[in-house]
Steps between C-alpha positions, in 0.01 A plus 500: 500500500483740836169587479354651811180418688234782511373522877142361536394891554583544135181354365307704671633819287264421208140634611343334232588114589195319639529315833266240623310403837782371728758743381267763585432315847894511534547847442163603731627252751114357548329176462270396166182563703575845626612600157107384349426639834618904373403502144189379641443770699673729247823587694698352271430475076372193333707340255612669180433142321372147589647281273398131587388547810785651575526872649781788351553801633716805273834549735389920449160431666642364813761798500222697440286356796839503748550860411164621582473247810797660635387923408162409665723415811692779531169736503 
């Protein structure tokens, strides 16, 4: 049985897949706080569901965020 890893990017393929607080932090590179701090403020999009107290974004809505982030820059 050879059976090869998939590279950590790989789960990131499926747009649908939920990810949570601190994977979100991870990918954002920011703290807890300043991620309350933007969907406060409404630069960034509240959770898709809060299940338990805990927060879960869609993986499409923060490509969907990055990607307009990034054409606002280049204006």
């Amino acid at each position: 049985m050879n059976e090869k890893k998939l590279p950590d990017l790989a789960m990131y393929i499926d747009d649908a897949r939920m990810i949570k607080k601190p994977e979100l932090q991870k990918l954002l590179n920011i703290s807890r706080s300043t991620l309350g701090r933007w969907i406060k403020a409404g630069h960034f999009p509240p959770p898709a569901h809060v299940i338990n107290g805990r927060s879960m974004w869609h993986f499409q809505d923060y490509k969907n965020w990055l990607a307009n982030k990034h054409s606002k820059a280049g204006k």
